[in-house]
C-alpha positions in Angstrom: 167.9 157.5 46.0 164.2 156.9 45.6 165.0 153.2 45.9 166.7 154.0 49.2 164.0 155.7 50.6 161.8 153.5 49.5 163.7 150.5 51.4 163.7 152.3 54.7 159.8 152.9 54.7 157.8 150.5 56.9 155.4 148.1 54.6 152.2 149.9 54.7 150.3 146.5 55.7 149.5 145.3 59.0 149.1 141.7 59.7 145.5 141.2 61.8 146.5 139.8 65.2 145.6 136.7 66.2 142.6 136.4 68.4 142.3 133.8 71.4 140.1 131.1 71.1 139.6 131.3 74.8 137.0 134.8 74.0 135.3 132.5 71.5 134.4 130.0 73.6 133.6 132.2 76.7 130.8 133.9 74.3 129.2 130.7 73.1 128.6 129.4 76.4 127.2 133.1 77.4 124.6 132.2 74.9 124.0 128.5 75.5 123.1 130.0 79.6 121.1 133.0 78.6 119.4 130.5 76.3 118.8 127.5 78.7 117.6 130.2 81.6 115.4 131.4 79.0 114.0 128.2 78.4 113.6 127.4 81.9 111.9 130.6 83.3 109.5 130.1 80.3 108.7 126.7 80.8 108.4 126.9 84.8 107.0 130.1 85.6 104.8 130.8 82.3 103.3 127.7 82.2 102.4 128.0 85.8 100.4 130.8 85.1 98.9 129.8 82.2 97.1 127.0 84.3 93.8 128.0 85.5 93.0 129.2 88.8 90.4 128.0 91.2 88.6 131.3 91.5 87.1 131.5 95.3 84.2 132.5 95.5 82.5 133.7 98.7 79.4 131.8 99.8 77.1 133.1 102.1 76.3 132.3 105.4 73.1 132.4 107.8 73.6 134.1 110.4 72.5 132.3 113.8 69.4 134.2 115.5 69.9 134.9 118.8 67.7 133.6 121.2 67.4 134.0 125.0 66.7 129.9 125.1 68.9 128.7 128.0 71.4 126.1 126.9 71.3 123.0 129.0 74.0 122.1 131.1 75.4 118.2 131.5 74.0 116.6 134.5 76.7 114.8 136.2 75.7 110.9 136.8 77.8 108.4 138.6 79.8 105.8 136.9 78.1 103.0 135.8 79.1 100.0 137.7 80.5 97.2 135.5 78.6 93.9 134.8 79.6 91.0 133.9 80.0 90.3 130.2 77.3 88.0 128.7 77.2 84.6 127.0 76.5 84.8 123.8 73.7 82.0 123.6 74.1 79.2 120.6 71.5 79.6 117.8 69.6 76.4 118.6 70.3 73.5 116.1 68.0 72.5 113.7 66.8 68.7 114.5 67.7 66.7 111.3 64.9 64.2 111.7 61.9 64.5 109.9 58.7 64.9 112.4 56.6 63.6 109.4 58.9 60.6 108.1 61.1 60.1 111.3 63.5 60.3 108.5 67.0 61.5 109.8 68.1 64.2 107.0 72.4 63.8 108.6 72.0 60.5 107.0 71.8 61.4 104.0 75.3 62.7 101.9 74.6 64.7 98.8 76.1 66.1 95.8 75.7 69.2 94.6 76.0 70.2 91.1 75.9 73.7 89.4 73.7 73.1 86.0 72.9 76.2 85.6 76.5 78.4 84.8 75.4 81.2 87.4 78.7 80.6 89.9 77.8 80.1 93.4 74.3 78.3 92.3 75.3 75.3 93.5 76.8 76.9 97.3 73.8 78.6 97.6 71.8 75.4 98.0 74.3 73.7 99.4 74.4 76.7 102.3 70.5 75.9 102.5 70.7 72.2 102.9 72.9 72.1 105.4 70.6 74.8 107.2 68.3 71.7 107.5 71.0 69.3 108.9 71.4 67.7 105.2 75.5 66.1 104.8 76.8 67.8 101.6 80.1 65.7 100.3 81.3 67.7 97.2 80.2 70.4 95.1 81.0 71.1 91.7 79.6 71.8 88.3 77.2 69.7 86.2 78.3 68.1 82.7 76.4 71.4 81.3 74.5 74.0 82.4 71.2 73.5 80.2 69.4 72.7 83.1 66.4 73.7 84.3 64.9 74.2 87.9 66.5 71.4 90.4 66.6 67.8 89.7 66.8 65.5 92.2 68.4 61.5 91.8 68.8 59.4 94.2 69.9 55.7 95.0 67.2 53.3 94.9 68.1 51.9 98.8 67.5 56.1 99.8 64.8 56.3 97.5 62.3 57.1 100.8 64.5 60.3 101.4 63.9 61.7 97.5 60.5 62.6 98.6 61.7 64.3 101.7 64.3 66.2 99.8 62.0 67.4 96.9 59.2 68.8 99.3 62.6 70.4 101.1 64.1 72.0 98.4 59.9 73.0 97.1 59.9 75.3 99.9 62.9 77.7 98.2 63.4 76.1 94.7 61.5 75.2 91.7 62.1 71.1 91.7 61.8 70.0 87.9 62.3 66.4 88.6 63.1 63.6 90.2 64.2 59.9 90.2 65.7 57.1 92.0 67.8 55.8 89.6 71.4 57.2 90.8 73.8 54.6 90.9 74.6 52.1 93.6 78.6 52.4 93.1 78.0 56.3 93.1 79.8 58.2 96.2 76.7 59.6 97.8 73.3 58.8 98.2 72.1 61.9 96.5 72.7 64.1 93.3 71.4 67.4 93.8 71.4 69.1 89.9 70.9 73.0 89.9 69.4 74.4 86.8 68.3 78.2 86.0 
């Protein structure tokens, strides 16, 4: 009987339910949001605060003194009448020919070289020669620039305008040397050689 009884008894474990998988997941991306808001409100609103403020500060201000000086009030003038617009007048030209020589400066083309490796040297007295009616063909740099003041060369049939030219340049430059040996096959008439 005992093993009777015994059979009709319900086993005295219990087998654990099964859990969904869905609760699982549901809690891990709880987390993952409280964390990521977490992260964000720190990293937005904390760090905003951490900056530093401009702190105003109140400056102070005169006060005007009142004075019983009248203020003056705008006369009313009639409207100017409109003229006519005026010419602008030409700079007069600088006459090329030498009072001195009779020497005609146009005549003479020139090359300018920059000896002297400071750039724009060479425009710079280009710009001034042609102030004083000189003809500048090219300008360029020298073979080197170990010059020193200006030298002048010129061809041997222009050799009466080298004299011109140095006492030209003398007036703004320091003229080193000269000579009338440039030759006859070169392109112009002149070398002009800028040194430091």
């Amino acid at each position: 009987m005992e093993d009777a009884a015994f059979q009709n008894e319900a086993p005295a474990f219990t087998v654990p339910s099964k859990k969904s998988p869905k609760r699982f997941i549901y809690l891990v991306i709880g987390i993952v949001v409280i964390v990521l808001i977490f992260v964000l409100y720190s990293r937005f609103f904390l760090s905003s605060s951490n900056e530093k403020t401009n702190e105003i500060t109140p400056t102070p201000t005169i006060a005007e003194k009142i004075t019983n000086t009248p203020t003056p009030t705008p006369e009313v003038t009639e409207k100017p009448t409109p003229t006519e617009k005026p010419t602008p007048t030409e700079a007069p030209a600088v006459d090329p020919v030498d009072t001195e020589t009779g020497l005609d400066r146009s005549n003479l083309t020139i090359e300018i070289q920059n000896g002297s490796g400071v750039e724009g040297a060479a425009g710079k007295v280009s710009d001034y020669l042609e102030s004083l009616g000189y003809t500048i063909s090219t300008i360029g740099n020298a073979d080197n620039f170990d010059y020193t003041g200006i030298t002048i060369s010129v061809q041997s049939a222009s050799s009466d305008y080298g004299d011109l030219l140095k006492s030209d340049l003398e007036e703004k430059y320091t003229v080193s040397g000269t000579s009338s040996d440039l030759s006859a096959t070169a392109s112009t008439e002149a070398l002009v050689i800028v040194g430091r």
